[in-house]
C-alpha positions in Angstrom: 30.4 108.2 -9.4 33.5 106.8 -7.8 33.2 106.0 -4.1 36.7 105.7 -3.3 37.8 107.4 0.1 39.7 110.5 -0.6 43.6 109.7 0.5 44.4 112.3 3.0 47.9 113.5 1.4 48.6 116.1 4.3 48.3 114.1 7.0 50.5 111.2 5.4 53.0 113.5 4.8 53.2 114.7 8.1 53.1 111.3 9.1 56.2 110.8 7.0 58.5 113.4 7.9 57.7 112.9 11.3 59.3 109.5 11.1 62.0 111.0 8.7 62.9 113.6 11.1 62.8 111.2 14.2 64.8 108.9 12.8 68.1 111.2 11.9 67.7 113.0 14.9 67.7 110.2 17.0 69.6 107.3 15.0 66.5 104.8 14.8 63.2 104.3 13.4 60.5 105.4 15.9 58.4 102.5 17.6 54.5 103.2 17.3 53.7 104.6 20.9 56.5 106.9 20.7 55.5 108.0 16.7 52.0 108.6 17.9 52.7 110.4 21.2 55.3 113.1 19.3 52.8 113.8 16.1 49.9 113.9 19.5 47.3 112.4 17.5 45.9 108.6 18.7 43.5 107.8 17.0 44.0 109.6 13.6 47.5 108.6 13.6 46.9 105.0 14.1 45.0 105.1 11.1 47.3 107.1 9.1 50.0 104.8 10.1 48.3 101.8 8.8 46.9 103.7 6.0 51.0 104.4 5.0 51.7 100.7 5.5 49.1 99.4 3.5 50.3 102.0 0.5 53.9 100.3 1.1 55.9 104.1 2.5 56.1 102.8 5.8 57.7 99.5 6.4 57.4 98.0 10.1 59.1 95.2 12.2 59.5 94.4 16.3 62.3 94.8 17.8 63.2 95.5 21.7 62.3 98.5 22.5 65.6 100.0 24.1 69.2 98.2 25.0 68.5 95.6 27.1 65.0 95.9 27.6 62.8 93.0 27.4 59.6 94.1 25.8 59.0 94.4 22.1 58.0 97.4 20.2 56.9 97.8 16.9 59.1 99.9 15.0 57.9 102.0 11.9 60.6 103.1 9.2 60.5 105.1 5.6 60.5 102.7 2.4 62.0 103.4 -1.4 58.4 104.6 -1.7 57.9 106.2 1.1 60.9 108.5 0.4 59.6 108.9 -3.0 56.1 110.3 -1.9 57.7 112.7 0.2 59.8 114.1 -2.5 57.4 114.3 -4.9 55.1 116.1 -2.6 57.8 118.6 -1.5 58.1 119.3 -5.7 54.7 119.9 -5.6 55.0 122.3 -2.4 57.5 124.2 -4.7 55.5 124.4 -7.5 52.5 125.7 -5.6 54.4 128.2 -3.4 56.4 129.4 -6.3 53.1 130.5 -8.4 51.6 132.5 -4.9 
């Protein structure tokens, strides 16, 4: 038997979009307080977060957190990959809605 842990597809791709749609609203990546206080899930959401990193779809860095603030954030941002994941799993929405 295989005792990998299941990857929890869902969730990263909610994770995803999240940031995707955060960052063309607003013009920026997301930092990780702000990513995890609009998806409203601490704990679960940390982990997903690193869980995306370590897969390579999210790619992170610290920057100040606002104009002229002085405390650093750590923003999170979609990678090649992570764009790739998400399209792929929207062709796969598409092919499961369209045989419903």
């Amino acid at each position: 038997m295989n005792s990998r842990e299941e990857i929890p597809i869902l969730g990263l791709a909610r994770l995803l979009e999240t940031i995707e749609e955060f960052s063309s609203r607003r013009g920026r990546d997301p930092y990780t307080r702000e990513l995890l206080g609009f998806l409203r899930m601490w704990g679960y959401g940390e982990d997903l977060l690193l869980l995306a990193w370590d897969l390579g779809f999210v790619d992170r860095y610290d920057d100040y957190c606002g104009p002229g603030s002085r405390r650093l954030c750590r923003f999170n941002k979609l990678s090649d990959l992570g764009r790739e994941f998400l399209r792929r799993y929207g062709e796969l929405m598409e092919l499961l809605n369209r045989n419903r």
